[in-house]
MOPAC internal coordinates of N, CA, C and O (Angstrom, degrees):
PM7 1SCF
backbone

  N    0.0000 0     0.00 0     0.00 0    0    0    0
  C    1.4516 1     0.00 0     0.00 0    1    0    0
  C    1.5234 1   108.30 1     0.00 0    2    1    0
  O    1.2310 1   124.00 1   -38.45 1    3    2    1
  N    1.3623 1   109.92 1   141.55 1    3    2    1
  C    1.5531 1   119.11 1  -171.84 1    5    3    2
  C    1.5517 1   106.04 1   -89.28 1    6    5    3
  O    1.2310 1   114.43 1   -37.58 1    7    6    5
  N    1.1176 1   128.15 1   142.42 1    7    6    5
  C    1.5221 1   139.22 1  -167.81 1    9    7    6
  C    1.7552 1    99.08 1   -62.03 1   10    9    7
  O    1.2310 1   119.50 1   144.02 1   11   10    9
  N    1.2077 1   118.56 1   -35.98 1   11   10    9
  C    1.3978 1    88.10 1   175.66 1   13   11   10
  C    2.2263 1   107.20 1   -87.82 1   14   13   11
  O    1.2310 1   119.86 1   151.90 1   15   14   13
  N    0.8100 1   117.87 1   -28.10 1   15   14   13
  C    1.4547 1   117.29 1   171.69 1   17   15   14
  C    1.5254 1    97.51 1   -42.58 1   18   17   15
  O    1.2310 1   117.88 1   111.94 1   19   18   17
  N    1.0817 1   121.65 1   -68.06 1   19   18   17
  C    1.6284 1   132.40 1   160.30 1   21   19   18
  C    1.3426 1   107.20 1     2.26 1   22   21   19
  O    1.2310 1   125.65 1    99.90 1   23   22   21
  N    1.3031 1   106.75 1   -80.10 1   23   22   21
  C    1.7171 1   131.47 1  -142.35 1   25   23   22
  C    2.1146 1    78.78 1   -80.72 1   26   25   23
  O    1.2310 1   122.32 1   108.91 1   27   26   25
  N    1.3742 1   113.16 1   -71.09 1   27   26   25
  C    1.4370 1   112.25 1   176.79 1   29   27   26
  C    1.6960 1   110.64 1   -26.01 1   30   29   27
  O    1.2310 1   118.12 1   136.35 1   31   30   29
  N    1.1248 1   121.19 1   -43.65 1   31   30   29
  C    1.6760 1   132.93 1   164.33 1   33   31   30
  C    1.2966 1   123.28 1   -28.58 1   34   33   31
  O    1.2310 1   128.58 1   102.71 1   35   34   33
  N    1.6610 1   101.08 1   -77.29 1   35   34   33
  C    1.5358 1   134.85 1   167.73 1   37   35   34
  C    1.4184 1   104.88 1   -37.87 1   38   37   35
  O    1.2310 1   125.62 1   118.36 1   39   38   37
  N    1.8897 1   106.80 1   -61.64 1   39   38   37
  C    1.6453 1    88.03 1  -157.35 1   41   39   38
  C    1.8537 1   100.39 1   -75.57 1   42   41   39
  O    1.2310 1   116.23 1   176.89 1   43   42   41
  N    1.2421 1   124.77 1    -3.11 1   43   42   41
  C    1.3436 1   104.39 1  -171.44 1   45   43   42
  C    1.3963 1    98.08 1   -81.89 1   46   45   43
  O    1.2310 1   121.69 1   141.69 1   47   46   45
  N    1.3584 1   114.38 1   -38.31 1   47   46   45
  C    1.6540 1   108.66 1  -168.77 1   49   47   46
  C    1.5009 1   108.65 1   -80.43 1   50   49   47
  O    1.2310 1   113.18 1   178.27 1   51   50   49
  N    1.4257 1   130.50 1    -1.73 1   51   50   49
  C    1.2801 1   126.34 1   143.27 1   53   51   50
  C    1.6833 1   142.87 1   -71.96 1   54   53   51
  O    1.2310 1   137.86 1   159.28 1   55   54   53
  N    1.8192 1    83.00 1   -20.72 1   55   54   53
  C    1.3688 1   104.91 1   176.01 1   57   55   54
  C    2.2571 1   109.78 1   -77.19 1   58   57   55
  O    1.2310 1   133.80 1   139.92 1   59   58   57
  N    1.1659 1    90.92 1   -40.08 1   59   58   57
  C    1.5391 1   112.49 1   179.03 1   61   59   58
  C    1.2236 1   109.49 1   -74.65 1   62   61   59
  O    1.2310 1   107.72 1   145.79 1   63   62   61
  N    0.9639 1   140.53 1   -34.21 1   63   62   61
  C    1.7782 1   160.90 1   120.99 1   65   63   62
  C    1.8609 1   116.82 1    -5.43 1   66   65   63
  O    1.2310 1   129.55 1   125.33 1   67   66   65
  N    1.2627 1    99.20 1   -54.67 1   67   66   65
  C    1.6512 1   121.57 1   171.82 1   69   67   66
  C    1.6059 1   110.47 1   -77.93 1   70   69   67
  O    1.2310 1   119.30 1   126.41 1   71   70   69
  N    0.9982 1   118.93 1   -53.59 1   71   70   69
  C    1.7876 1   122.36 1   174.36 1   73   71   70
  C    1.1809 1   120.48 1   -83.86 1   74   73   71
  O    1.2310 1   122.85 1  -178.40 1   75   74   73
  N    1.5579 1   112.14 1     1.60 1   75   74   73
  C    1.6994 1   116.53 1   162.97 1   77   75   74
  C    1.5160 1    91.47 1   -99.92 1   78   77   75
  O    1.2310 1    97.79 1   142.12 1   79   78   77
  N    1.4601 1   157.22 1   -37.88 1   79   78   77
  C    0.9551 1   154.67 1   163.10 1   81   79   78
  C    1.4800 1   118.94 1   -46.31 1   82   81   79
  O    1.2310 1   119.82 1   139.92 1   83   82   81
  N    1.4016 1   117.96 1   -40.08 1   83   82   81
  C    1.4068 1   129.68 1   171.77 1   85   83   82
  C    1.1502 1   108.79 1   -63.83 1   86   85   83
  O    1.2310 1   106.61 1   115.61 1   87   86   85
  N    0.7588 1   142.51 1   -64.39 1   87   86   85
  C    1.8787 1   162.62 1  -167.28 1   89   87   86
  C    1.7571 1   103.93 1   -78.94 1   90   89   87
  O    1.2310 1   119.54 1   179.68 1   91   90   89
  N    1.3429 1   118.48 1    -0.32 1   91   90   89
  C    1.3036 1   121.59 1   141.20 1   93   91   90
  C    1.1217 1   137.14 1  -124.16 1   94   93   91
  O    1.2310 1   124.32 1  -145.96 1   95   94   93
  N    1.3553 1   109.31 1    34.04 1   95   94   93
  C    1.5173 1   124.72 1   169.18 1   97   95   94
  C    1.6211 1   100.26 1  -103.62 1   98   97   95
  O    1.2310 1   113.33 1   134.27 1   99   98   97
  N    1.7327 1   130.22 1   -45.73 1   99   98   97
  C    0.9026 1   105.56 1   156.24 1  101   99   98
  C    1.5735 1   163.73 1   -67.63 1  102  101   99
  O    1.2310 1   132.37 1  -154.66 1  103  102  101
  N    2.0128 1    93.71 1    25.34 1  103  102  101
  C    1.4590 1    94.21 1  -152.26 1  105  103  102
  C    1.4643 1    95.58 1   -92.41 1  106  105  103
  O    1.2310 1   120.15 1    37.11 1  107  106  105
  N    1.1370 1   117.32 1  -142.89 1  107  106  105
  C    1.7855 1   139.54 1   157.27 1  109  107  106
  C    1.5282 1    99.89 1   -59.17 1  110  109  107
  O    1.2310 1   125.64 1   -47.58 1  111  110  109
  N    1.5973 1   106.77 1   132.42 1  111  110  109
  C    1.3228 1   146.04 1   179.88 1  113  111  110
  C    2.0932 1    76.41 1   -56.89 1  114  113  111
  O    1.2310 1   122.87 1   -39.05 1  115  114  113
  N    1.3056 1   112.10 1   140.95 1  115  114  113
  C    1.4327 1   135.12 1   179.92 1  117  115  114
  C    1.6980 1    98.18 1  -100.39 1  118  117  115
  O    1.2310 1   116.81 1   -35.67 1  119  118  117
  N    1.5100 1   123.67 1   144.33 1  119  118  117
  C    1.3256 1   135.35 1  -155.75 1  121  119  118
  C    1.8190 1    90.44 1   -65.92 1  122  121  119
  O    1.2310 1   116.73 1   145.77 1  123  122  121
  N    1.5110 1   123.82 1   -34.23 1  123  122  121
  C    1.9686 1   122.33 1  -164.94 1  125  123  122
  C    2.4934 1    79.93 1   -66.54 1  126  125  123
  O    1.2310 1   133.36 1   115.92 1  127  126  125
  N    1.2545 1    91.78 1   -64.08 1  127  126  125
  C    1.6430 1    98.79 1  -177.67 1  129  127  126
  C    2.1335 1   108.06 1   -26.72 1  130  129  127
  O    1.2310 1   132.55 1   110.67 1  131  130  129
  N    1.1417 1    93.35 1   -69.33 1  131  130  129
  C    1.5591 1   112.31 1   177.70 1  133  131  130
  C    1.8844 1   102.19 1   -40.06 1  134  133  131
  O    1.2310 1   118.37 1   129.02 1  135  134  133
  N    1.5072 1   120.71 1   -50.98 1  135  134  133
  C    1.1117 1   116.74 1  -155.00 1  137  135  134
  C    1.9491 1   112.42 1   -92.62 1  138  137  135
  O    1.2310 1   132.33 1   170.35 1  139  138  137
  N    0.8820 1    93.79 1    -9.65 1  139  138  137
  C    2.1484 1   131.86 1   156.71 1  141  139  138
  C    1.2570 1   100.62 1   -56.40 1  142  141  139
  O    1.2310 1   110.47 1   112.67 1  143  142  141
  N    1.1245 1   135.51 1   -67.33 1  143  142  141
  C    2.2102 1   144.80 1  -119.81 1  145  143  142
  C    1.2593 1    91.12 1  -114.47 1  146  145  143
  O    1.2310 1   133.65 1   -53.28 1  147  146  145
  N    1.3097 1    91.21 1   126.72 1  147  146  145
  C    2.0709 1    94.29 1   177.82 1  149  147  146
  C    1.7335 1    87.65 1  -126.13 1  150  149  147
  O    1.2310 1   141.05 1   -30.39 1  151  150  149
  N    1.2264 1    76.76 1   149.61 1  151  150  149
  C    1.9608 1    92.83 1   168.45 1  153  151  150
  C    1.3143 1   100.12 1   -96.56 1  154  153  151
  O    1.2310 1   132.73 1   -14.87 1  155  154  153
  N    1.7669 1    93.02 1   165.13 1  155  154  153
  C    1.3636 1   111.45 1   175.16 1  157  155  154
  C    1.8035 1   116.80 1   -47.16 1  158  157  155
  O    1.2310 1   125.71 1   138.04 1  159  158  157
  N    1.2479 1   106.63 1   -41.96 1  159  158  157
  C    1.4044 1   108.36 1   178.14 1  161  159  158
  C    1.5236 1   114.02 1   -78.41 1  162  161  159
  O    1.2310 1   112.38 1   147.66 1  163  162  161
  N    1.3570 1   131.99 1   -32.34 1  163  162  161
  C    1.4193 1   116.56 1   169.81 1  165  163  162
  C    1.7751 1   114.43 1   -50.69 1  166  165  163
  O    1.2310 1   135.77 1   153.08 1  167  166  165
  N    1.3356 1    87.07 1   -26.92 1  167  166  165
  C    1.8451 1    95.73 1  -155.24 1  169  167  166
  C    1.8125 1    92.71 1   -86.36 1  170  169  167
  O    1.2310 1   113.56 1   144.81 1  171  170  169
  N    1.3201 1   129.79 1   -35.19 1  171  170  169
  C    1.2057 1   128.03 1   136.80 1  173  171  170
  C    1.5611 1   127.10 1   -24.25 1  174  173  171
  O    1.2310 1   125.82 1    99.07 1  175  174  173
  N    1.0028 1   106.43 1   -80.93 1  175  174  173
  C    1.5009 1   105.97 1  -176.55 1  177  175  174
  C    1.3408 1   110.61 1   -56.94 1  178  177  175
  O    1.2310 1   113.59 1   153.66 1  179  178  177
  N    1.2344 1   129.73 1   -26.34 1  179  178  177
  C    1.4170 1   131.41 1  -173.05 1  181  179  178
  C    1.7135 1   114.34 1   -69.03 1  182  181  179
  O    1.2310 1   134.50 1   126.53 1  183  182  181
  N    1.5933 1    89.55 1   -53.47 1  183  182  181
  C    1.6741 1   102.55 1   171.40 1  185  183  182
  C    1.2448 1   121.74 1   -67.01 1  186  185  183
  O    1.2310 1   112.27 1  -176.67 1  187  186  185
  N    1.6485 1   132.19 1     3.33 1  187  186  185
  C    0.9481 1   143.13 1   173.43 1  189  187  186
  C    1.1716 1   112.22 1   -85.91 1  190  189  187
  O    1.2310 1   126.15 1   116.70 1  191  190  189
  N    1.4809 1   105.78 1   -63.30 1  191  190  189
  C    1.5334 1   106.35 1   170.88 1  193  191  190
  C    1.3298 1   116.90 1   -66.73 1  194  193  191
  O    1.2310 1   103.42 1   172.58 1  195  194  193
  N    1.2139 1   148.08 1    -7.42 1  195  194  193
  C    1.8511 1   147.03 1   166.53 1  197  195  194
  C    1.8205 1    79.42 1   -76.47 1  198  197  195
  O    1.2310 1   112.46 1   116.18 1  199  198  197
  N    1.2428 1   131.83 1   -63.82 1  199  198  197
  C    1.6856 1   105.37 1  -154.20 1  201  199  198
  C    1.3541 1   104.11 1   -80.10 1  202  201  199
  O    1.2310 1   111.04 1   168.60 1  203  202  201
  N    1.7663 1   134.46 1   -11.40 1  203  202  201
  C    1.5787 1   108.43 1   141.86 1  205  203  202
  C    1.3943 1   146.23 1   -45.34 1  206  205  203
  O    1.2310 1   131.51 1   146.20 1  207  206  205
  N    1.3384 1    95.39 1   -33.80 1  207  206  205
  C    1.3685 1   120.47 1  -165.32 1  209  207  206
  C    1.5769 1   103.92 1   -83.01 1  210  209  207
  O    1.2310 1   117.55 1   138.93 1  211  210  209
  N    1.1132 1   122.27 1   -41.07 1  211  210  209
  C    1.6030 1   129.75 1   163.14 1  213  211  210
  C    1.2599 1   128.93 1   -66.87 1  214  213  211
  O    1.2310 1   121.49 1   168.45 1  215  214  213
  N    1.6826 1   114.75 1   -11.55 1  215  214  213
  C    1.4993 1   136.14 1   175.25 1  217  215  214
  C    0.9626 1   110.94 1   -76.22 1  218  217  215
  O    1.2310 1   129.65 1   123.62 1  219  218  217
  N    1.4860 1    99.00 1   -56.38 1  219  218  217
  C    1.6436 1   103.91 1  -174.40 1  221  219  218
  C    1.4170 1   113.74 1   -63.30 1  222  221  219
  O    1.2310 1   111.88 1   148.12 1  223  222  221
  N    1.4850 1   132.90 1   -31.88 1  223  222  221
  C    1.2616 1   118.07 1  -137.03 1  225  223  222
  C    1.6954 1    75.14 1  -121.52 1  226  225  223
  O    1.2310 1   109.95 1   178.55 1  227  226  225
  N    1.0636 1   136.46 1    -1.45 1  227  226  225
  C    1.3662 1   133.59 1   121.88 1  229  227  226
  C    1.4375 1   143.58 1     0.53 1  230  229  227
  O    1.2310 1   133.97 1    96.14 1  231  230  229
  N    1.6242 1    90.58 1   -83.86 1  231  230  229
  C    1.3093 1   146.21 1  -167.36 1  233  231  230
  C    1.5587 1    80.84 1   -73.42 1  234  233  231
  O    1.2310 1   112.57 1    82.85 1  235  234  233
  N    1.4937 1   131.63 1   -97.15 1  235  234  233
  C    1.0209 1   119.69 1   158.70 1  237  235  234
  C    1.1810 1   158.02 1    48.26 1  238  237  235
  O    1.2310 1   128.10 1    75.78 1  239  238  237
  N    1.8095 1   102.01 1  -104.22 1  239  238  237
  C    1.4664 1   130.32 1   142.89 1  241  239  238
  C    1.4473 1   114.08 1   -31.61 1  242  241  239
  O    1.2310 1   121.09 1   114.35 1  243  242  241
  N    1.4568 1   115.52 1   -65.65 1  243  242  241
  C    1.8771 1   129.50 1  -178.48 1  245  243  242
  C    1.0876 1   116.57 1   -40.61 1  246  245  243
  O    1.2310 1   122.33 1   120.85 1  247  246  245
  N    2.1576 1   113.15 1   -59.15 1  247  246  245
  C    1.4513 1   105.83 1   167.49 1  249  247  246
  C    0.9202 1   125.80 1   -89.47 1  250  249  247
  O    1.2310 1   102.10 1  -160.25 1  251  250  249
  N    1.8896 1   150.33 1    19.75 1  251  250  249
  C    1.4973 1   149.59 1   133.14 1  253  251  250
  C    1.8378 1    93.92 1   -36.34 1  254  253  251
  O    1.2310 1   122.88 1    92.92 1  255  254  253
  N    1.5580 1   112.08 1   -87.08 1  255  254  253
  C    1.1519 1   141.25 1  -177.83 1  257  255  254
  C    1.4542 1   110.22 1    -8.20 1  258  257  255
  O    1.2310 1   122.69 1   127.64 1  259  258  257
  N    1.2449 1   112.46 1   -52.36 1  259  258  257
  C    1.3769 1   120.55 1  -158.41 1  261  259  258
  C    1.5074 1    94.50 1  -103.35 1  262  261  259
  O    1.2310 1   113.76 1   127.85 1  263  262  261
  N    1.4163 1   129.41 1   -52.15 1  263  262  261
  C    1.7311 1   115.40 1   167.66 1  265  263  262
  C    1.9223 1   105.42 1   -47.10 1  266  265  263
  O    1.2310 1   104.16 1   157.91 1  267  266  265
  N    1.0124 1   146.82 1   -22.09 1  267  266  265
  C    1.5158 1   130.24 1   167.68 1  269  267  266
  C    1.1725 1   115.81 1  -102.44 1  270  269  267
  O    1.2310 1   116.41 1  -162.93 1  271  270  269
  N    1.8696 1   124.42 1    17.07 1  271  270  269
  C    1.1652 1   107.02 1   160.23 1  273  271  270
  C    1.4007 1   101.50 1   -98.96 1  274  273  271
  O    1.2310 1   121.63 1   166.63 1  275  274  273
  N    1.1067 1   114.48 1   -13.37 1  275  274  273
  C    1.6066 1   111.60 1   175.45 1  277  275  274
  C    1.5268 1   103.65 1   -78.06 1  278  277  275
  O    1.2310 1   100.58 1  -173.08 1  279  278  277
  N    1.0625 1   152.84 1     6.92 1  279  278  277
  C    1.7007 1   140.00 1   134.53 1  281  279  278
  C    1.3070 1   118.69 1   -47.14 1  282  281  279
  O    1.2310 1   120.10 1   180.00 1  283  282  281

């Protein structure tokens, strides 16, 4: 094979390379994709537990505060 037949080679199987890449961007979300994507309800439950977690240590803060103003 002659160096440019070659290179004519390359760019097709780079070109075929790009439209097999295209045509798997529209497929099914891939299991790394899946483990990324939160639903409305993960993202729910999550923010639930951050505004427990800020209640308590709240809550907390208020009665430290108030046991050393009573010294």
């Amino acid at each position: 094979m002659t160096k440019k037949k070659a290179a004519e080679a390359d760019a097709t199987d780079g070109a075929e390379a790009d439209a097999q890449a295209d045509a798997d961007e529209g497929s099914t979300p891939s299991s790394a994709e899946y483990t990324v994507a939160f639903s409305p309800r993960q993202v729910a439950v999550g923010l639930a537990i951050v505004a427990g977690l800020v209640a308590i240590a709240f809550r907390h803060r208020r009665s430290r505060d108030r046991k050393s103003a009573g010294d």
